[in-house]
Each structure stands twice: as C-alpha cells, then as structure tokens.
C-alpha positions as CSV (number, residue, x, y, z in Angstrom):
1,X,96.4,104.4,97.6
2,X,98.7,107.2,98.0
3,X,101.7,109.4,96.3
4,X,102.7,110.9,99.7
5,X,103.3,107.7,101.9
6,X,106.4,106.7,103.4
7,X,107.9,103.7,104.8
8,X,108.6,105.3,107.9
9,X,104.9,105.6,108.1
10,X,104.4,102.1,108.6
11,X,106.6,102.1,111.7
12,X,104.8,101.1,114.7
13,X,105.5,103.1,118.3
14,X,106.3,99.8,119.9
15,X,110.4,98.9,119.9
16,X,111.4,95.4,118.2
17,X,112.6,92.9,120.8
18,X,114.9,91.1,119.0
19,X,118.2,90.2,119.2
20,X,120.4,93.0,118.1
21,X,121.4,92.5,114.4
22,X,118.5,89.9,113.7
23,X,118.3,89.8,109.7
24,X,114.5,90.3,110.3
25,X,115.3,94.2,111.1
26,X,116.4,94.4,107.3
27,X,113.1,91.9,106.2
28,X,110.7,94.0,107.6
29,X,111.9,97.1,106.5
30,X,112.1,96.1,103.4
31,X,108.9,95.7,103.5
32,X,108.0,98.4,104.8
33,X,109.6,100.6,102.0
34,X,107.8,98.2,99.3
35,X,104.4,98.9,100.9
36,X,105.3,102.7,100.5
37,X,106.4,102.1,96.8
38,X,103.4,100.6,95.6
39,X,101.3,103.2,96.8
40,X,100.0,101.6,99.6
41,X,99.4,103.5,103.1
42,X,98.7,101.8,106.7
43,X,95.0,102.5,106.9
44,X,94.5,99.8,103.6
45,X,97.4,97.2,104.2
46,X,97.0,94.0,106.6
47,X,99.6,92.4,108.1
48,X,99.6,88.9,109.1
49,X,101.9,86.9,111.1
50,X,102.0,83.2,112.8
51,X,104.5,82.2,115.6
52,X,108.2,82.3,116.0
53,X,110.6,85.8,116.1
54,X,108.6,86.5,112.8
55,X,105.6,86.7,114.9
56,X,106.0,89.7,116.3
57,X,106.1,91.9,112.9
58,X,102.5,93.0,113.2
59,X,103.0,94.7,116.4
60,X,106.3,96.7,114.8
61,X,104.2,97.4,111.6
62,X,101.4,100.5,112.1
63,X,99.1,98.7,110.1
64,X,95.5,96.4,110.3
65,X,97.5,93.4,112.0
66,X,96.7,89.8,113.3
67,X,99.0,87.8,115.4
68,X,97.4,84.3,114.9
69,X,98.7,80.6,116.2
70,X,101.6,78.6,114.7
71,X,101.2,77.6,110.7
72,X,97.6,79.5,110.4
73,X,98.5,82.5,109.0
74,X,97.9,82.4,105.2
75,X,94.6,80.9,106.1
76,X,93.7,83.8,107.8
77,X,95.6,85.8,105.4
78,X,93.3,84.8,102.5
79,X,89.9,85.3,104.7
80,X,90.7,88.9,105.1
81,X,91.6,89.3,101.0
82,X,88.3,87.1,100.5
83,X,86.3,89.2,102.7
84,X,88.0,92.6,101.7
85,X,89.9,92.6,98.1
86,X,90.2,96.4,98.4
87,X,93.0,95.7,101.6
88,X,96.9,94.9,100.5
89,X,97.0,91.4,102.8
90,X,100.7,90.6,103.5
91,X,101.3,87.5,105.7
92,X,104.6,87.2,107.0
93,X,106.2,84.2,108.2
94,X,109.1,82.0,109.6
95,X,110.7,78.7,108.3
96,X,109.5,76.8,111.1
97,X,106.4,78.5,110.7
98,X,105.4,78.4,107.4
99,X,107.6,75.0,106.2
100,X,106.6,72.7,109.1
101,X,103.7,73.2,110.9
102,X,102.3,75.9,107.7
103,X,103.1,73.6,104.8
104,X,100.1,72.2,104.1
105,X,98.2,75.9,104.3
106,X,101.2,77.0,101.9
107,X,100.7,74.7,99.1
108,X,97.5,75.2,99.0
109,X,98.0,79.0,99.1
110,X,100.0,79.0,96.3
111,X,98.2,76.6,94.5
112,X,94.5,79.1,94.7
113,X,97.1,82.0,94.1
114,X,94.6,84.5,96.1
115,X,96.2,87.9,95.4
116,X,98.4,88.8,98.0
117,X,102.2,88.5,99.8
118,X,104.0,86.0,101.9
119,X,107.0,86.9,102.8
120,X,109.4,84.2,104.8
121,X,112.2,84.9,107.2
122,X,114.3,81.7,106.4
123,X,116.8,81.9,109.3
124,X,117.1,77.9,109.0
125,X,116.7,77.4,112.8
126,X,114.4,78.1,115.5
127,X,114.9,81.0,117.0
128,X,112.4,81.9,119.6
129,X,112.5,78.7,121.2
130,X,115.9,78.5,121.6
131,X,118.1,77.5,118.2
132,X,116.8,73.8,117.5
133,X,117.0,73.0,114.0
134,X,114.4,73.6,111.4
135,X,113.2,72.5,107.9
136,X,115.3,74.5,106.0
137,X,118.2,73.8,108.4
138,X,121.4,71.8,106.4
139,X,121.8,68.0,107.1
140,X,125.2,68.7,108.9
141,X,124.0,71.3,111.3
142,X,124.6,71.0,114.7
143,X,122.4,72.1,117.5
144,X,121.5,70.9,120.8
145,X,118.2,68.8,119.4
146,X,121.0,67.7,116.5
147,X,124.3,67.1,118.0
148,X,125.4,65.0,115.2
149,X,123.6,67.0,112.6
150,X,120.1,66.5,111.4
151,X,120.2,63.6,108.7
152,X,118.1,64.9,106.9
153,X,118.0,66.7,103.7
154,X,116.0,70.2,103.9
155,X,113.0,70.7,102.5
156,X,113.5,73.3,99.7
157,X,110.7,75.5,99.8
158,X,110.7,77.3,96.5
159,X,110.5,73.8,94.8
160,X,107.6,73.3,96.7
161,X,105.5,76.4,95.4
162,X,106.9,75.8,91.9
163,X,105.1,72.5,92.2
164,X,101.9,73.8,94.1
165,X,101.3,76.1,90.8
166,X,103.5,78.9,92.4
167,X,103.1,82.1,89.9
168,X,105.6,84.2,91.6
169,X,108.7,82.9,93.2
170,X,111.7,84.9,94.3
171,X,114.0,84.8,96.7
172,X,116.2,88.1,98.5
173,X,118.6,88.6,101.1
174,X,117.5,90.7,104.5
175,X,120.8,92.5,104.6
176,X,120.9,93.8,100.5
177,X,118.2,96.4,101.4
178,X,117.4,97.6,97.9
179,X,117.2,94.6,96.1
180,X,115.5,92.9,99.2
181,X,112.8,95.9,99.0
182,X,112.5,96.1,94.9
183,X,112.2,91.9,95.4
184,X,109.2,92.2,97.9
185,X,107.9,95.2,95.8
186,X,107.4,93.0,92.1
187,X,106.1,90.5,94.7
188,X,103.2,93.3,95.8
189,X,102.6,94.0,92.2
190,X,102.1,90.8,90.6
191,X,98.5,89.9,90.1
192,X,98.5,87.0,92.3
193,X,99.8,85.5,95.4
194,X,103.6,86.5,95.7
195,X,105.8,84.4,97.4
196,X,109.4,86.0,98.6
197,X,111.8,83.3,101.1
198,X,114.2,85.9,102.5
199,X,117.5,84.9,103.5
200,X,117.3,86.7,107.3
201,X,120.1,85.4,109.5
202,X,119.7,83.9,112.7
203,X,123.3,85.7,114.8
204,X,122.2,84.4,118.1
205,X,121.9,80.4,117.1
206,X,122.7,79.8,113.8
207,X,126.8,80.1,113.2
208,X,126.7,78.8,109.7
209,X,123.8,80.9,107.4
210,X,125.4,84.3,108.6
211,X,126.0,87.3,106.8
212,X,129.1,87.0,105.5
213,X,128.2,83.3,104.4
214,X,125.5,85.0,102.1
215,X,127.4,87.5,101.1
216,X,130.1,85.4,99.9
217,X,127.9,82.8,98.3
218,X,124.3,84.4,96.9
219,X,123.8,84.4,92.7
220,X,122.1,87.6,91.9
221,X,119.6,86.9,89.1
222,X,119.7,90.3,88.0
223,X,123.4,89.7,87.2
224,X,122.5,86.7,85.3
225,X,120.5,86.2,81.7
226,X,118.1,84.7,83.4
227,X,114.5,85.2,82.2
228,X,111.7,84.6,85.0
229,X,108.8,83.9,82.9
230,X,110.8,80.6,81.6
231,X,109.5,78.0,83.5
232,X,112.0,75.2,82.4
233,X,115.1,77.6,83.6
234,X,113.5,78.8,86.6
235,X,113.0,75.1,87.9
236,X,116.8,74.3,86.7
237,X,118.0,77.0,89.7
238,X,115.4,76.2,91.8
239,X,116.8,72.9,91.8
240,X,119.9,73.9,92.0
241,X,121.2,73.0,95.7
242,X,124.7,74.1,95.4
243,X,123.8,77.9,95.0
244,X,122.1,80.7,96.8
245,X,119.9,82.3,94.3
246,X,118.5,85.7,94.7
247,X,115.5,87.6,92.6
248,X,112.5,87.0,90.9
249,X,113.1,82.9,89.8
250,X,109.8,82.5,88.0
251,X,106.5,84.9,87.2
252,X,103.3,83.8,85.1
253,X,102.9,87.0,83.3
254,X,99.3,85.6,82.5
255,X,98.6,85.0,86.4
256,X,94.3,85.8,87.2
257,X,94.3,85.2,91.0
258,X,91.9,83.4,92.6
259,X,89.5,86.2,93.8
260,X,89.1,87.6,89.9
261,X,88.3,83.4,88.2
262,X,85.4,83.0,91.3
263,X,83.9,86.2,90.6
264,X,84.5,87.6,94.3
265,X,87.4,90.2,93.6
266,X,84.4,93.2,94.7
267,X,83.9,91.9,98.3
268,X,81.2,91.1,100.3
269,X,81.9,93.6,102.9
270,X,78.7,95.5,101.9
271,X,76.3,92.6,102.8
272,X,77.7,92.7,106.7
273,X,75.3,94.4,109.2
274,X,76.6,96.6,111.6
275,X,76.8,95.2,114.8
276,X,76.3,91.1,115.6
277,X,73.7,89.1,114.9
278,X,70.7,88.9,116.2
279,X,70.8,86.4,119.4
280,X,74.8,86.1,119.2
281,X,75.3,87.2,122.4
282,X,72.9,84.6,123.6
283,X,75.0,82.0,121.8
284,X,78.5,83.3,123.4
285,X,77.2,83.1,127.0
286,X,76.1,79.7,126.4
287,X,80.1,78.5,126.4
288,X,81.4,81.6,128.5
C-alpha cells in the first residue's frame, strides 16, 4: 500500500481505441482514481477483463493484467485472490460479458463473496461486435438482430446478486466522475466481493441509454434516506424497474469473505517452487 500513489499512475502507455466519448473512458478512470484512493499502487493490483470493448481495460491499465476469453473472467479473477490474497484483484466486465455468457460464473461469484471488485460497463448492447442487443437491452429496442425490438424483458442484474447472496451491490453512472469513483472506492473497501454495474453509454449503437437519458432519469441514493444495510429497502429499489438508481443499494456490514471462513486468506504462494516442475516440459512437448 501507498500514501504517495496516483491515479494517473495506473495509466498504461498504450492509447484506448474506442470510440470517442465511450462512457468506458469515465468507468475506467474512475477506477483508476479509487485504486489510488484506497492506497493501492500498480505493482499490487490485478486487473481482469473478458471480451467485448470492456476487454481491452487491462492493456490501458499499468497494472498485473489478464485478458482472458468471453464470460471467464471472475473465474480467473478469484484464482489469482485464491492464490495471492495480498494482490487487490479487480475484474472488469461488459453486459454481454458478464450477464450472458458470465452469468453462471457471476452468481456464483457473488454467492462465495471472495474479496475483491467487479465492475460492469452496462452499455445495454454489444458494442464490439457491431450494436446487436444484449441482456440488459429494453424490450423495445431496436437493432439490426432486433428490428421489431427484442421481446424480451431484461435481465436485471442487481436482482440477481441480491439473490446469489450479493453483500455489496451498487450501482454508478460513467459520466458523474466523483460519485462513480467514491461508488467503485466503498466497493474496494468492503470486506468482500464488491459488485458496481456502471451505467457507461454506448454513443456509437445504442440511441436510447445515452447521456442525457441518464442524466435526466438516474435517482441518486445519496439524495435519498435510503439506508444500504436494510435489506428489505434495498430489494424494494432494486426491484424497482421504472427508475435508474445510483449508489451503494445494499452492504452486509457483517460480510467475512470467502478466503478468511476457509482459512486461505495468507496464500499459498510460499509453497510454489521456483521454476516448473520437474518433467513439465516433457509433458508440454507431448501435445506441442
């Protein structure tokens, strides 16, 4: 940990390819600056990402990074906190990535509550392939895949963590820097795994879930009496289709995460030899 770190230190020297005014310029930074916040410096975090435009975070990050295959990443995510709980592990996802092909690594994520960040870049489309809908996209939405809208009702992701066991559930909004970062930063802190879905438009393919539709529409929790650690209220807004919350929508004060109840919060990093195994490279040439 460190007093002296700075987001910018977490900058990469390679230049973000996408589109010009992508809401994931404002999610990563955010993130960026939370890292920083908590005390955290490049040469302990991980960064984790799947497929999609939110892929491509770990090589804009200057951080430990992995840029693993579609919907894997919290598995690979909670290896790397398993194998080293000294490292802060933040995976970082898409809808599409993490709500489709991911889900069934997300619920069970949340539900072991391993202690580390997901953050997701809910742009409710596809991007990278080309703005064919996605399973946070609205039934009425109409894309090429969808011409007549997608008849079907969108999956809402917080509702799933809440029921997976979730202990820390919030929601922000890419383009609302501070409260984006001081959202992802409570996420960081919380002993557990914290889940953030950021609102981080789409303005190449997605007309609808823009800026100014956020802007115009999002509930800010912090303006509200709402308490987080009230599990009843925070399942009444999560619930709650007709608004766009943002903030911290529920936290288990009393959260242990997973590492700390099986006893394996120390690491086994200390019982790896240096070097591979004995006969390994035997056993790689066998299917090179």
């Amino acid at each position: 940990m460190s007093e002296n770190v700075r987001f910018t230190d977490f900058k990469s020297d390679k230049q973000p390819t996408w589109c010009p005014g992508c809401g994931d310029f404002g999610t990563m930074n955010g993130m960026m600056k939370a890292l920083a916040e908590t005390g955290n410096d490049p040469d302990n975090t991980f960064v984790v990402a799947g497929i999609g435009c939110s892929g491509k975070i770990g090589t804009y990050m200057h951080s430990y990074a992995l840029h693993g295959v579609h919907g894997r990443a919290l598995p690979v995510g909670t290896g790397v906190k398993m194998a080293n709980p000294n490292l802060e592990v933040m995976v970082a996802g898409g809808d599409g990535d993490g709500y489709s092909i991911g889900a069934g690594h997300f619920i069970h994520a949340v539900r072991r509550n391993v202690d580390m960040t997901y953050v997701v870049m809910d742009n409710r489309i596809y991007g990278l392939t080309k703005g064919q809908f996605s399973p946070t996209s609205r039934e009425d939405f109409e894309t090429a895949t969808s011409p007549d809208g997608t008849h079907q009702q969108p999956v809402n992701p917080l509702a799933l963590a809440l029921a997976a066991g979730g202990t820390f559930i919030a929601q922000s909004f890419s383009s609302d820097a501070q409260r984006h970062a001081e959202i992802v930063q409570q996420a960081i802190e919380h002993d557990g795994f914290g889940y953030v879905n950021v609102y981080s438009p789409c303005v190449t393919f997605n007309d609808v879930d823009t800026y100014d539709y956020f802007r115009d529409t999002i509930v800010d929790l912090a303006d509200e009496d709402h308490d987080p650690t009230d599990y009843d209220a925070a399942k009444e807004k999560i619930l709650d289709r007709g608004k766009e919350y943002q903030g911290v929508i529920y936290q288990d004060e009393d959260s242990t995460p997973y590492e700390v109840l099986e006893g394996v919060h120390e690491g086994n990093m200390s019982e790896i030899p240096d070097g591979a195994p004995e006969g390994a490279m035997d056993l790689v040439r066998e299917f090179y």
